[in-house]
TORGU-674558 format. One record per residue (C-alpha): residue number from 1; residue in one letter; x, y, z. Coordinates in Angstrom, 2 decimals. Example, Ala and Ser with C-alpha at 12.3 -4.5 7.8 and 13.67 -1.06 7.14 Angstrom:
2
+-----+------+---------+---------+---------+
!  nr ! rest !      px !      py !      pz !
+-----+------+---------+---------+---------+
!   1 !    a !   12.30 !   -4.50 !    7.80 !
!   2 !    s !   13.67 !   -1.06 !    7.14 !
+-----+------+---------+---------+---------+
END
This chain:
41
+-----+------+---------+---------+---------+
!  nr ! rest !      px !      py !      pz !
+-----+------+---------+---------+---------+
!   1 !    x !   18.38 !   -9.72 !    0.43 !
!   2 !    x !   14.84 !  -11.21 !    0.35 !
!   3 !    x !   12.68 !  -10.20 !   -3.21 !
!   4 !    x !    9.80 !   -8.43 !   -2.83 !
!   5 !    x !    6.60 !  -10.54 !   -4.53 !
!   6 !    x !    3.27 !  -10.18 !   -5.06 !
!   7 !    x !    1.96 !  -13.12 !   -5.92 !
!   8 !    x !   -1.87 !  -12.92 !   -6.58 !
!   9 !    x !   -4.79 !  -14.62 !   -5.03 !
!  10 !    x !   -5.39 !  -18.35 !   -6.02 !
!  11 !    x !   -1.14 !  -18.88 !   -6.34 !
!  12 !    x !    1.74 !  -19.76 !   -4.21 !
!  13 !    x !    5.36 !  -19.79 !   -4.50 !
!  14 !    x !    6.93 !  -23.43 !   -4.19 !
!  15 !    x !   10.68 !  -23.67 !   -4.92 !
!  16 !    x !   10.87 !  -20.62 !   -6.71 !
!  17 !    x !    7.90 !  -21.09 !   -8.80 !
!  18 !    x !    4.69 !  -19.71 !   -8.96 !
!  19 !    x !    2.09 !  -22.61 !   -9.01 !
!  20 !    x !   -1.64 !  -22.72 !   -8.88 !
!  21 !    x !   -3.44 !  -23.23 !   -5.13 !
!  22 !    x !   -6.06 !  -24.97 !   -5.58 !
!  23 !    x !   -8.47 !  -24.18 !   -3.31 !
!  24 !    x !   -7.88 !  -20.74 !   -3.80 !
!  25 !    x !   -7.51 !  -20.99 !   -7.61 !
!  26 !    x !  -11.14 !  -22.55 !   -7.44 !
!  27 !    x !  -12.87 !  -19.82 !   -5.23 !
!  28 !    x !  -11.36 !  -17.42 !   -8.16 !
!  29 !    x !  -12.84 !  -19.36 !  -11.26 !
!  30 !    x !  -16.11 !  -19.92 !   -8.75 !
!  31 !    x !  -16.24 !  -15.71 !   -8.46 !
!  32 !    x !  -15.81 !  -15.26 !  -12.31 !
!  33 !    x !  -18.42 !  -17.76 !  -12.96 !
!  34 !    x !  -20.69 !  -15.93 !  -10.62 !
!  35 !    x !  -19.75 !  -12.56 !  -12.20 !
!  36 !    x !  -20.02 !  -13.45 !  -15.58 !
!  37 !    x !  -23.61 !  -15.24 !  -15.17 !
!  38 !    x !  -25.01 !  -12.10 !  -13.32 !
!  39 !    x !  -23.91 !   -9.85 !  -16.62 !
!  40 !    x !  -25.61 !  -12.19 !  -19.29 !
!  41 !    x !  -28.79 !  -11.37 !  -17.00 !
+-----+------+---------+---------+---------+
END
């Protein structure tokens, strides 16, 4: 029977594991950045 995952944005399953993407993994950090900057404003 196949497991149901949700794996978040910015990950990826590779034999088994959960890894970082890293293209997506870098659009997330770039997003934080930009949403932590426009708070400190």
């Amino acid at each position: 029977m196949k497991k149901n995952r949700n794996i978040p944005f910015g990950y990826t399953m590779q034999k088994g594991e959960i890894i970082a993407e890293p293209t997506e993994s870098q659009a997330v950090k770039d997003i934080f950045i930009l949403i932590f900057d426009e708070k400190k404003v």
